[in-house]
N, C-alpha and C positions, 0 to 999 in steps of 0.2 A: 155194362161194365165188364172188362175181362179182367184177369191174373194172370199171374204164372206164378204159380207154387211150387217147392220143395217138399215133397212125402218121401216118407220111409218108406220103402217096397216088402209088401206086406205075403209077396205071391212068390211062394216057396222055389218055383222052379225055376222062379231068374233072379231070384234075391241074391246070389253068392257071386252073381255077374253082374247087377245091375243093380245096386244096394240103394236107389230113389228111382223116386218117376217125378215127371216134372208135369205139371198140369199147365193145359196151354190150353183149356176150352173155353170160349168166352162163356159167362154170367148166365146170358139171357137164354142160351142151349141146355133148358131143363128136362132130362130124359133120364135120369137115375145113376147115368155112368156120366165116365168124365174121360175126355181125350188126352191122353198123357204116352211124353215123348221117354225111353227108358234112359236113365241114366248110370255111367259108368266111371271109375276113373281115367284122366286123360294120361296120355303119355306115348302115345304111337302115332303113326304117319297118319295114320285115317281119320285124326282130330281134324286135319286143315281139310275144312271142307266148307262150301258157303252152306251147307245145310246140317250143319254141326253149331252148336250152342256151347259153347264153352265160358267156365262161371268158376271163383272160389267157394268154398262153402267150408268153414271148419277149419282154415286153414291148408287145408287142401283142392286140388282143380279136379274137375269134371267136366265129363262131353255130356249131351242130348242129343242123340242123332234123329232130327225129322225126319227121318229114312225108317227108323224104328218106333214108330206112333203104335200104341191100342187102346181102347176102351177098358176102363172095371166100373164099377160097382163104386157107387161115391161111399157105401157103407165101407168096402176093403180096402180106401183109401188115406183114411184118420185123418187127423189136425195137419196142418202142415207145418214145416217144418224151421219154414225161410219163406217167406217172399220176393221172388224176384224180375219186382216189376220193371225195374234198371234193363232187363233181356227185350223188353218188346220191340222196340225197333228191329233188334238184331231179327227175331223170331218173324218180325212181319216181313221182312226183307227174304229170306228163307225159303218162308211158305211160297211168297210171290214168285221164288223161284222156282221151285216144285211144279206150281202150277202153271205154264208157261199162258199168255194169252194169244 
């Protein structure tokens, strides 16, 4: 089973730039961390991207650039915030492009 969650971003020295992280690791990949894309608000050129995520949350829009993916700590990553399983297509489409075959 996968997700794609909304957390707060809890990691002080990108929180003022990238105020969530979006978690995109599937379920079944249990290793204590969790792969998550940084999230920002949108509004510049470098949104239009196929490897950009873009989402409302709050009444406001946001990017996820799969370009900027890391690991934490599923402890420093709290409840979440939003669920946003509505993105998986976009997000499998993406990744598939990332990784070319």
């Amino acid at each position: 089973m996968s997700r794609v969650s909304l957390h707060k971003n809890h990691l002080r020295e990108l929180a003022d730039s990238y105020p969530y992280l979006l978690d995109i690791q599937n379920d079944q990949l249990q290793a204590g961390t969790r792969i998550v894309a940084l999230v920002r608000k949108s509004g510049i050129l470098a949104d239009i991207s196929i490897t950009t995520l873009t989402f409302s949350y709050a009444g406001e829009q946001y990017s996820a650039s799969l370009l900027d993916l890391l690991t934490v700590s599923e402890r420093n990553l709290g409840a979440p915030l939003a669920q946003l399983d509505h993105l998986k297509a976009t997000l499998t489409n993406a990744v598939d492009f990332i990784f070319v075959d």
